[in-house]
C-alpha positions in Angstrom: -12.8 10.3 10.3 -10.8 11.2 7.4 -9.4 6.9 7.7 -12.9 6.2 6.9 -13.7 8.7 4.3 -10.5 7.4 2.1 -11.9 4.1 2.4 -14.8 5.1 1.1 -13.4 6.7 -1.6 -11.4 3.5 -2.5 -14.8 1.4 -2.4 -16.0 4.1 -5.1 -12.4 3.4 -6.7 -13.2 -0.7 -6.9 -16.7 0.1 -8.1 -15.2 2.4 -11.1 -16.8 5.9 -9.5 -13.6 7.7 -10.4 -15.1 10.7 -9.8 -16.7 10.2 -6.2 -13.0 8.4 -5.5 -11.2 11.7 -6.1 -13.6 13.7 -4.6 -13.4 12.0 -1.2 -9.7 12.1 -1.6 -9.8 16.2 -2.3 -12.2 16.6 0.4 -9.3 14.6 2.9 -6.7 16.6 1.8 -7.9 19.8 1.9 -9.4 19.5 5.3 -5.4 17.4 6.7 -3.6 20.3 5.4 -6.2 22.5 7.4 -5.2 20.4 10.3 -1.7 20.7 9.9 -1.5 16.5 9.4 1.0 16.3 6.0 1.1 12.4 6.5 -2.9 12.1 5.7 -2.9 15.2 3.0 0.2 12.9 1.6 -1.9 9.8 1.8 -4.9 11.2 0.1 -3.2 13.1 -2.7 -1.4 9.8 -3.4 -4.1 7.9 -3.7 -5.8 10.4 -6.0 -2.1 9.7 -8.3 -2.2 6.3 -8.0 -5.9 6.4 -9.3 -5.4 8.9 -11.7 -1.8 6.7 -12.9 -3.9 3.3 -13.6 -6.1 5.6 -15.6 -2.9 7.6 -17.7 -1.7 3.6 -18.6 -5.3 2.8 -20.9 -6.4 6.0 -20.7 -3.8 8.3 -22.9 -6.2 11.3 -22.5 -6.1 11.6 -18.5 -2.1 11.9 -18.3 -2.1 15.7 -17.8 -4.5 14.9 -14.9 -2.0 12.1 -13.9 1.0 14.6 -14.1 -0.5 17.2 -12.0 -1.3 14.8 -9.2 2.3 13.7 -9.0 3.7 17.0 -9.8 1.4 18.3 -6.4 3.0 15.4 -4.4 6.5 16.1 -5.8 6.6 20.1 -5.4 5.7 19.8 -1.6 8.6 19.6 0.2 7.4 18.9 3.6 9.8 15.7 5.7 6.6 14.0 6.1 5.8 13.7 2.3 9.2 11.9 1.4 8.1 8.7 1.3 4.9 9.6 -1.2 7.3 11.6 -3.3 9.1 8.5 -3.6 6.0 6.9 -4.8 4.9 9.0 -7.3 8.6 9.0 -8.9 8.0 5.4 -9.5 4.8 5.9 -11.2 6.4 8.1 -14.1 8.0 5.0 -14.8 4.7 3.4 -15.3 3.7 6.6 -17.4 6.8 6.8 -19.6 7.1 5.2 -23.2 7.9 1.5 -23.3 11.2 2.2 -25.0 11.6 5.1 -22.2 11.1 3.2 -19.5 14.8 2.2 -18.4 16.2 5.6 -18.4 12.7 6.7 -16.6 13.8 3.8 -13.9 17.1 4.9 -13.8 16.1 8.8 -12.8 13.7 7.7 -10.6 15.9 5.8 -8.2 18.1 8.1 -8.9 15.9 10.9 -7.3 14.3 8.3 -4.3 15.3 10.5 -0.9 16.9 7.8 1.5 14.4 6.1 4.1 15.5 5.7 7.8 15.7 1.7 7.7 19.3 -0.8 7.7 16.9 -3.1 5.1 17.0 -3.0 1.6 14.5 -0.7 -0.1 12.4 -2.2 -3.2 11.9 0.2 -5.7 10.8 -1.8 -8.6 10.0 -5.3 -9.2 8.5 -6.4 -12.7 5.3 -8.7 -12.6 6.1 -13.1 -12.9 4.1 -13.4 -16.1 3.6 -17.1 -16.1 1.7 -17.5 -19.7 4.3 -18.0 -22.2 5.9 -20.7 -19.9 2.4 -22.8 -19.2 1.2 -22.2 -22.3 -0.5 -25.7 -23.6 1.0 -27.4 -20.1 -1.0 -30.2 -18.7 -3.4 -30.0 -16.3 -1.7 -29.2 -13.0 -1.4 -31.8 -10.0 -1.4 -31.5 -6.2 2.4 -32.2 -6.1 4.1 -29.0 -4.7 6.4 -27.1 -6.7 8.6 -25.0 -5.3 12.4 -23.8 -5.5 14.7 -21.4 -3.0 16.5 -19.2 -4.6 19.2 -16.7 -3.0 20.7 -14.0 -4.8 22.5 -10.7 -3.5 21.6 -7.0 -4.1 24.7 -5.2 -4.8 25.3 -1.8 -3.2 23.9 -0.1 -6.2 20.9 -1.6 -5.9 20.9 -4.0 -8.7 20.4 -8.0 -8.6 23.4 -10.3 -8.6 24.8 -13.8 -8.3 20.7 -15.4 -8.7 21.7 -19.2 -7.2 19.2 -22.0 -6.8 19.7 -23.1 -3.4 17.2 -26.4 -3.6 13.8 -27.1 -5.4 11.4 -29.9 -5.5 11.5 -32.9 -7.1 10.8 -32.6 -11.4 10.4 -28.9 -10.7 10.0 -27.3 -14.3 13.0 -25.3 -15.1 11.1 -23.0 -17.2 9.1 -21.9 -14.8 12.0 -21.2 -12.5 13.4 -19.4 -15.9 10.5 -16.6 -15.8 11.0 -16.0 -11.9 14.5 -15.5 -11.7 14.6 -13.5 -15.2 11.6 -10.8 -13.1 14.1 -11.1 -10.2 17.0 -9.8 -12.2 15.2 -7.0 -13.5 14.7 -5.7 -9.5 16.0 -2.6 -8.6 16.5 -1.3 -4.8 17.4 2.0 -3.5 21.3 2.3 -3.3 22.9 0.9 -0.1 24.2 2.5 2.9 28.5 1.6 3.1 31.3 1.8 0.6 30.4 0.9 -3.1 33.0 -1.7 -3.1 30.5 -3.7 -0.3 29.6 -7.4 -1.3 25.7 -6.0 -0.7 23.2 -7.8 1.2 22.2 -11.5 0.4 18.3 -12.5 0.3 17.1 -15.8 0.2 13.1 -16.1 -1.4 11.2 -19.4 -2.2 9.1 -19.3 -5.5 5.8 -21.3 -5.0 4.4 -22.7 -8.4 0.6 -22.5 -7.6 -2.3 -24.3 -9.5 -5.2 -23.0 -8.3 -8.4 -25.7 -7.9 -11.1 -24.9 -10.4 -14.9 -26.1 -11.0 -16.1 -26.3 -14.4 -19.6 -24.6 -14.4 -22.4 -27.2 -13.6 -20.2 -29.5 -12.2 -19.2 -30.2 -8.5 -15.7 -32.0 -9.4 -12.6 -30.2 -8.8 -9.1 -30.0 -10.7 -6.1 -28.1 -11.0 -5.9 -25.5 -13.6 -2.8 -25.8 -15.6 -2.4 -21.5 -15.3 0.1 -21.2 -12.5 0.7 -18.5 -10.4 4.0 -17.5 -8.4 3.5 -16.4 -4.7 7.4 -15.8 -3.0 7.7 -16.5 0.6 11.2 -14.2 2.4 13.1 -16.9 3.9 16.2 -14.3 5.0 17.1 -14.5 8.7 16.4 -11.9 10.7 19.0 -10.9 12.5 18.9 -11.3 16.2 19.1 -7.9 18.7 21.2 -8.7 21.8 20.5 -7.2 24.9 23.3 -5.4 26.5 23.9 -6.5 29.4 23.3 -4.7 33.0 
């Protein structure tokens, strides 16, 4: 029941019914924490951030709304809530002052409480703005683009040692330019181990998509010369043996 009724209230989210969004998500929480179920009163009053954030960013007038939300998530200090104080940490940073914004990043990794996992934590990843880099480009082609790229994430949890491992044919180096300059500005939670560890190595691939368009009133088809990145992990997974009987 209260699964359903937060999807409901991100339907009304979609549709731009802020008000019957938060509603459903007050009505969730208040009747979880009732229940004694902190994971879905966490959900729901991080939803209600998250909504409340996105409206803070063009919306200058609803940041004390947007504070309280997170400042409800933060000030609960229930286990089960870690991982939503986390969250709303990260959304200060989308909150803060553009020239703010790096020390904001800096405080709030600085705060993220440690998750139970041996795998790198993402904590921030700038968007792959593609624009300036296609801007007045051809029309784009069915020839795939595409590059690996392996880099390593150093026990602080910033990005190191970016390498091209191999790309296609006439790949556009510019285009590789804006991805890897995005992937630099990644930050991860610290890692477990000594601080003089070489980190963890990652290995991505960066796929240079032209999506197929159809000029209204027409039935023929071509590549739109806006690209879009999607990145595909290629790390291995490391194996589990079985101990043996």
């Amino acid at each position: 029941m209260f699964a359903q009724r937060l999807e409901v209230g991100d339907a009304m989210a979609k549709e731009g019914r802020l008000d019957g969004a938060l509603l459903h998500y007050r009505w969730v929480a208040t009747k979880a924490r009732r229940a004694h179920l902190p994971a879905v009163e966490g959900m729901a009053l991080f939803r209600s951030a998250v909504l409340l954030s996105a409206v803070a960013s063009v919306a200058p007038r609803a940041r004390p709304d947007a504070q309280r939300a997170i400042e409800r998530i933060e000030n609960n200090p229930d286990p089960a809530f870690a991982p939503y104080r986390n969250g709303v940490r990260l959304m200060r940073v989308r909150l803060a002052n553009a020239k703010d914004k790096d020390i904001a990043l800096q405080k709030a990794i600085a705060q993220m409480e440690p998750e139970d996992s041996d795998q790198p934590t993402l904590a921030y990843a700038p968007a792959i703005d593609m624009q300036d880099a296609v801007y007045g480009a051809a029309v784009g082609d069915d020839t795939p683009q595409w590059a690996d790229v392996s880099f390593w994430i150093a026990p602080d949890g910033t990005v190191k040692d970016i390498d091209t491992v191999r790309q296609s044919d006439h790949l556009n180096g510019q285009w590789l330019e804006v991805a890897t300059r995005a992937l630099r500005q990644r930050r991860y939670l610290p890692l477990k181990g000594a601080a003089d560890a070489p980190g963890v190595m990652r290995v991505e691939r960066y796929l240079f998509v032209s999506d197929k368009q159809s000029p209204t009133g027409s039935r023929m088809t071509f590549r739109a010369n806006k690209r879009r990145v999607d990145i595909v992990d290629l790390t291995p997974v490391a194996k589990v043996q079985a101990k043996s009987s």
